[in-house]
C-alpha positions in Angstrom: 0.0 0.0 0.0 1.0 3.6 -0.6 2.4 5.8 2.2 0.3 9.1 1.7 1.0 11.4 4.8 -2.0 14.0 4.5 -1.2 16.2 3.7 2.5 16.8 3.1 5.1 18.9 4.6 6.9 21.1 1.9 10.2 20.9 2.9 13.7 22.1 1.2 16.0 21.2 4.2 18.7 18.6 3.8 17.4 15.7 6.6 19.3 13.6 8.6 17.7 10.2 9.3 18.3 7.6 12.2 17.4 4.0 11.8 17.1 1.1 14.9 16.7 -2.0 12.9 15.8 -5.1 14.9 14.4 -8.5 13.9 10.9 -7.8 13.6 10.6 -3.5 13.7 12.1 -1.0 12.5 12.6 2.5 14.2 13.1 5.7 12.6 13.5 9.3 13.3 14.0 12.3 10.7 15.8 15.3 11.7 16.6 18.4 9.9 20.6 18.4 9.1 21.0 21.4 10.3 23.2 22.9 13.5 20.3 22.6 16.2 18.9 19.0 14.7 15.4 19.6 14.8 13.3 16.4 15.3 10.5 16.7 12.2 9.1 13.3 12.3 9.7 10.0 14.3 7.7 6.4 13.6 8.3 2.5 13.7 7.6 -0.6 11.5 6.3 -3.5 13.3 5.1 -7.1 12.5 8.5 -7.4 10.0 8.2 -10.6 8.1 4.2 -11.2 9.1 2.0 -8.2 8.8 3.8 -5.0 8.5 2.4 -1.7 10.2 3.8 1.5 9.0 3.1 4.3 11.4 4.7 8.0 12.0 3.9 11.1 13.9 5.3 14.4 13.2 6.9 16.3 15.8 4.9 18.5 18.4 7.5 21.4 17.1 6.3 20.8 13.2 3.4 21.8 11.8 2.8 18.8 9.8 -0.3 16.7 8.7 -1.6 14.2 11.4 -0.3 10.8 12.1 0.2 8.3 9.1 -0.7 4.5 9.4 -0.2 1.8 6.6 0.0 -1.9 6.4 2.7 -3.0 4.5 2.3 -6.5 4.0 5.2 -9.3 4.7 7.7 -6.7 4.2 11.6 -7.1 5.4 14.1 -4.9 6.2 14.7 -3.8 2.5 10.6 -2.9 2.1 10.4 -1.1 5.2 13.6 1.0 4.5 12.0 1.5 0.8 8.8 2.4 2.1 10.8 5.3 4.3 11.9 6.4 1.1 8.8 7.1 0.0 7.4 8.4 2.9 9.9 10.9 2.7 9.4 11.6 -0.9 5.5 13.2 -0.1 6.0 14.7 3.6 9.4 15.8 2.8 9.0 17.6 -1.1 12.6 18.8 -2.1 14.4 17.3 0.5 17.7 14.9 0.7 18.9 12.8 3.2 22.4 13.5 3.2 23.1 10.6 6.3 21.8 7.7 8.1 22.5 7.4 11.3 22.4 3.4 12.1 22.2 1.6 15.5 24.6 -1.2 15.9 24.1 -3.1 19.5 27.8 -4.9 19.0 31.3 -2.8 17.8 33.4 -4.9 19.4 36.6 -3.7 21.1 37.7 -1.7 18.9 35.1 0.7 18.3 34.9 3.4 20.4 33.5 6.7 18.5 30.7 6.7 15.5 32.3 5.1 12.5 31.8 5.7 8.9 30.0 2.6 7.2 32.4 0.8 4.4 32.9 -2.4 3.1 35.4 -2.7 5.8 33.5 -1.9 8.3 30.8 -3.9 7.4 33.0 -6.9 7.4 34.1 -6.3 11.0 30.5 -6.2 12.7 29.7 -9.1 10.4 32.1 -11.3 12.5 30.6 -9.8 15.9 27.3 -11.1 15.0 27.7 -14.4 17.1 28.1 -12.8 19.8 25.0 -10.6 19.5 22.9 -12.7 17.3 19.3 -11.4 18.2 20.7 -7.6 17.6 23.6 -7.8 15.1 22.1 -9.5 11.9 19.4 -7.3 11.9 21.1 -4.1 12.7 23.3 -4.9 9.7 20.4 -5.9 7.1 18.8 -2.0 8.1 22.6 -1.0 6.9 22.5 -2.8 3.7 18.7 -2.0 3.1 20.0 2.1 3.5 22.7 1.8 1.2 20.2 0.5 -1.4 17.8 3.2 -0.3 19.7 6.4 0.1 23.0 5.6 -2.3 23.9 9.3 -1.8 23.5 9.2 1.5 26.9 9.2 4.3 26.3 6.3 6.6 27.1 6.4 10.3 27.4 3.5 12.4 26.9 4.5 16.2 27.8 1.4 18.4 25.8 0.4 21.7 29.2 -1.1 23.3 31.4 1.9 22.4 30.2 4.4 26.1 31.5 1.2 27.7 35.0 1.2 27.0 36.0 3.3 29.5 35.9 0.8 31.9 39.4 -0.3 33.9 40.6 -3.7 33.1 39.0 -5.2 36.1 35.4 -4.6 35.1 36.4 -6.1 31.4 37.9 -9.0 32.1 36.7 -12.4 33.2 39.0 -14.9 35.4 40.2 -16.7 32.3 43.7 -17.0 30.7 45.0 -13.4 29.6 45.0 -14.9 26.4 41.1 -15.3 26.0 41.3 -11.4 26.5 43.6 -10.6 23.7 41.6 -12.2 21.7 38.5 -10.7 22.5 36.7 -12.3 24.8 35.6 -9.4 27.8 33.0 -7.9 29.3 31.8 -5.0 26.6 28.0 -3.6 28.2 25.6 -2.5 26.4 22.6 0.2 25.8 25.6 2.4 25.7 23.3 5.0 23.4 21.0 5.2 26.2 23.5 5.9 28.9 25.5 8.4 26.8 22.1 10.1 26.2 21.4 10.4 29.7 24.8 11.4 30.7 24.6 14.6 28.4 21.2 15.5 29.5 22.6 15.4 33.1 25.3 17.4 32.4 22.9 20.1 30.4 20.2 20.5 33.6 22.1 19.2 36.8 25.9 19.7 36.3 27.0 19.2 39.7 25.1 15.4 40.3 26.5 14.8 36.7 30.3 14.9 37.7 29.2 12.4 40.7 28.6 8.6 41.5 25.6 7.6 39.6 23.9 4.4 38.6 21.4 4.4 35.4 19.1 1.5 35.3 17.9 0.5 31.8 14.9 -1.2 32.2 12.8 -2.6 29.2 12.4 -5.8 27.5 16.3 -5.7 27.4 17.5 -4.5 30.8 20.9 -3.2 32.3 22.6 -1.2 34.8 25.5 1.2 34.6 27.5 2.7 37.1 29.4 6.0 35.8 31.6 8.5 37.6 31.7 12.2 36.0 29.5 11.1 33.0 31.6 8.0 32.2 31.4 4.0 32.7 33.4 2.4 34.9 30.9 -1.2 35.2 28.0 -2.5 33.6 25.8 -5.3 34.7 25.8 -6.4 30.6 28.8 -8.7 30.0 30.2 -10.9 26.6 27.0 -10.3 24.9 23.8 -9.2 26.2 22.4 -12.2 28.3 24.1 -11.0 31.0 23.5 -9.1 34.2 19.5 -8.8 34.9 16.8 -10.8 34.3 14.7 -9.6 30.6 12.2 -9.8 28.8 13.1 -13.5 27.4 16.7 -13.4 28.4 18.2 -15.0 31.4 20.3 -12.6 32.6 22.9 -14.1 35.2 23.8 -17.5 35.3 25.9 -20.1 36.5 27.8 -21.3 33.9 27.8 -24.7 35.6 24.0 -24.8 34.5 25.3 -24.8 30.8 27.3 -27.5 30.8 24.8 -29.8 32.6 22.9 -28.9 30.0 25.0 -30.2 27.5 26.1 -33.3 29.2 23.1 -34.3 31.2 19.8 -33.0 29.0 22.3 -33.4 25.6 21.2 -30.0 24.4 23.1 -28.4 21.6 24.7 -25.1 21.5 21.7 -24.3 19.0 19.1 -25.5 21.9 20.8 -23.6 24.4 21.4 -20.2 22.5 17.1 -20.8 21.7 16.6 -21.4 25.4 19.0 -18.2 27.2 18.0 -15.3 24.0 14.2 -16.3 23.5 12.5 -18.7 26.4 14.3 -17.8 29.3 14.0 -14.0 31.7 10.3 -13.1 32.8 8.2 -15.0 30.1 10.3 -18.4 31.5 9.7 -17.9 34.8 6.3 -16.7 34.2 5.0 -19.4 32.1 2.7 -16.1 30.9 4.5 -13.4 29.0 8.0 -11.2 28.7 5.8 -8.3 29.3 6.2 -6.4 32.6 2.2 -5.0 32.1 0.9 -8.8 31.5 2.6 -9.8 34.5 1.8 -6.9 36.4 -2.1 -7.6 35.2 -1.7 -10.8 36.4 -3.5 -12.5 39.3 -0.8 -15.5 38.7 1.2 -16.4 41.2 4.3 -17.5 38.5 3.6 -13.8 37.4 3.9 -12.4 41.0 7.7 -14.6 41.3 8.7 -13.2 37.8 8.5 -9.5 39.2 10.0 -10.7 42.0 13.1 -12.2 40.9 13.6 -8.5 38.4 13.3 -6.3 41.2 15.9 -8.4 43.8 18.7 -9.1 40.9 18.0 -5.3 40.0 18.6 -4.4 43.8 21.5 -6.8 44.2 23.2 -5.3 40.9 22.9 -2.2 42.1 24.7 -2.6 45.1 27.3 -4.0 43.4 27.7 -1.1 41.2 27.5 1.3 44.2 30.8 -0.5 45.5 32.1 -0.3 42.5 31.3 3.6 42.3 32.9 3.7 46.3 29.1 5.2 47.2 26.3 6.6 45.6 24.9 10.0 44.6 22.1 9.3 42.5 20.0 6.7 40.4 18.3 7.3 36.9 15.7 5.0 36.1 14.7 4.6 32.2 13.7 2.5 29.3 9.9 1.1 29.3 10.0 -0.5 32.2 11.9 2.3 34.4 10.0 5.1 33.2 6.7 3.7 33.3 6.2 0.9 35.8 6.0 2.7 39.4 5.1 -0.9 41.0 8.6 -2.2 39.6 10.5 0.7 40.8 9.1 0.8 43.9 9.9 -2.9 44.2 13.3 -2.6 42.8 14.7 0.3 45.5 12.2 -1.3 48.4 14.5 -1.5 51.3 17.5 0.3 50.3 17.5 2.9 52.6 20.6 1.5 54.0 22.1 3.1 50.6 20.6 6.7 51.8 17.8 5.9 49.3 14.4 7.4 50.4 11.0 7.1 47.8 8.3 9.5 47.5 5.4 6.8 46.6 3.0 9.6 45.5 5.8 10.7 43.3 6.6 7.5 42.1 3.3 6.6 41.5 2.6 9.8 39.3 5.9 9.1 37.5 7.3 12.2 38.3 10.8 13.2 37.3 12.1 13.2 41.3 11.1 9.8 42.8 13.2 10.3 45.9 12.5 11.7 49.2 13.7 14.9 50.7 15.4 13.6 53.2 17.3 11.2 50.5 20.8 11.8 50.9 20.4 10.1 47.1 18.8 11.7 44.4 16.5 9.4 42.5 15.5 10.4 38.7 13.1 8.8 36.1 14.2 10.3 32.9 12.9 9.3 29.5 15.9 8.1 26.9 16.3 8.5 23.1 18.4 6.8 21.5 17.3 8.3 18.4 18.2 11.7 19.2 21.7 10.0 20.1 22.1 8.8 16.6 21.4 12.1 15.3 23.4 14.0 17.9 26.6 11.8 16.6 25.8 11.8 12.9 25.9 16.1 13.8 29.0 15.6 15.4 30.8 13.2 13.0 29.2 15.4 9.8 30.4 19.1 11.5 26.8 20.4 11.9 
């Protein structure tokens, strides 16, 4: 079906676009490639493969047509790029995208800034993708569908492991031969995009508590914790790849790796069986028996539900004590992603009896998901603060590009 925004949005200015390409959506935002990046438009693809929905809504800022909806059939990551395109053809008359701003979850040691996309490049995060394999191959098809799409186009690779690298050898490395190191094999943390975006806005509104000990929980259906001194990493809860740390949405989050090899000896699972089991049947829905969705189980009358919750907001507490000693004490704590910026019963689950860390909550404040959760009489400040990891892309494709 044809995209027709209604009606469309006359527009001259070059545009930057940002695309977060995972297995079965797509998200995009389009910003005006100029010097103060103006959001114009942001929307998603869901249902990739099955029943494609096209949707977008203009920006509050932008006078623009209402939002647009379209089903787009069994499309993949080259159709939903394609039908982007032309999307941007009718709301955007005139226009040119002159860079795409892509999301990769894995760069791999070596990566540390924004990278321009080439054939090199692309070669590199193709060998990274066992180690994210429910984030990697997809991120890379929304490159390839891009370059098809917008030939003209710079493209940026922004990497979620990258904010991490700041870290001191001993939160990167595991107790293994130094040679499993060398070679790669480390902690790397991930969400980095989110973190970095949070970092900067605490630095633009509260200086001061930005230069201190801080932990940012990033809870949604993928879920980590990062502990960062003056705006930077020093530990993340996020590990090899990104089962690690806390319980998810269907990941398992820490685990014996005893458990893994009586899996393979006793139950004779295969690595395939296993991989299936940690990345897609494990976290919340396994435990559950119900769903990987915090608001099912928070719905729920289910007791299975009810342990589920449970089990997130204890590993969640216990992480973040661990990151607090890390951080030698503790000035504030940021709570975002879905889960953190919307679920007030998981929050006030996850900091329930950590006043021993000078954390006090405000439960009418927490309940009306108000930016200050905390107390006054909390010697720590606690935040929920919506992220964009959209806005990040485009902030580094600015950056990288000299706007």
């Amino acid at each position: 079906m044809a995209i027709e925004p209604r009606p469309p949005a006359v527009t001259a200015d070059p545009l930057l676009l940002t695309l977060n390409a995972g297995s079965s959506s797509l998200k995009f935002a389009v910003y005006a490639a100029t010097d103060e990046l103006a959001l114009l438009s942001a929307g998603q693809i869901e249902g990739l493969g099955t029943d494609a929905l096209f949707s977008v809504r203009p920006s509050e800022k932008v006078a623009t047509s209402g939002n647009a909806t379209n089903k787009l059939g069994t499309a993949g990551h080259v159709e939903a790029v394609g039908a982007i395109l032309r999307w941007l053809e009718l709301a955007h008359v005139g226009a040119r995208v002159v860079a795409v701003s892509h999301r990769v979850v894995h760069g791999g040691p070596d990566h540390v800034v924004p990278a321009l996309i080439d054939d090199a490049l692309m070669s590199a995060l193709d060998r990274l993708v066992p180690l994210a394999p429910l984030h990697q191959p997809h991120n890379l098809a929304g490159i390839r569908a891009a370059q098809m799409a917008f030939p003209s186009a710079t493209q940026i690779a922004c990497f979620d492991t990258s904010f991490h690298r700041s870290h001191p050898f001993v939160a990167d490395t595991f107790a293994l031969p130094r040679s499993y190191y060398d070679e790669g094999i480390r902690r790397y943390g991930f969400h980095g995009l989110s973190y970095e975006f949070i970092a900067r806005r605490l630095r633009s509104f509260m200086p001061v508590l930005a230069q201190g000990r801080v932990i940012v929980a990033h809870l949604g259906n993928g879920a980590s914790m990062c502990a960062m001194r003056d705006g930077r990493s020093v530990a993340s809860t996020m590990g090899f790849t990104a089962l690690d740390g806390l319980p998810m949405g269907t990941r398992c989050g820490q685990l014996d790796p005893g458990v893994l090899l009586y899996l393979m000896v006793e139950k004779g699972m295969s690595a395939a069986a296993i991989g299936d089991l940690l990345y897609r049947h494990a976290g919340l829905k396994g435990i559950s028996g119900l769903s990987h969705d915090v608001r099912d189980l928070q719905d729920s009358d289910s007791p299975a539900a009810r342990d589920a919750l449970a089990y997130f907001a204890d590993r969640g507490r216990r992480e973040m004590g661990g990151l607090a000693a890390c951080l030698g004490g503790l000035d504030a704590v940021v709570l975002t992603g879905g889960i953190g910026e919307n679920a007030a019963q998981v929050r006030a689950m996850m900091l329930a009896d950590t006043q021993w860390m000078g954390i006090h909550i405000d439960a009418d404040a927490n309940q009306r998901n108000a930016t200050v959760i905390s107390s006054p009489e909390s010697r720590v400040q606690v935040l929920v603060l919506k992220t964009d990891e959209e806005r990040m892309l485009a902030e580094h494709a600015g950056e990288l590009m000299g706007l």
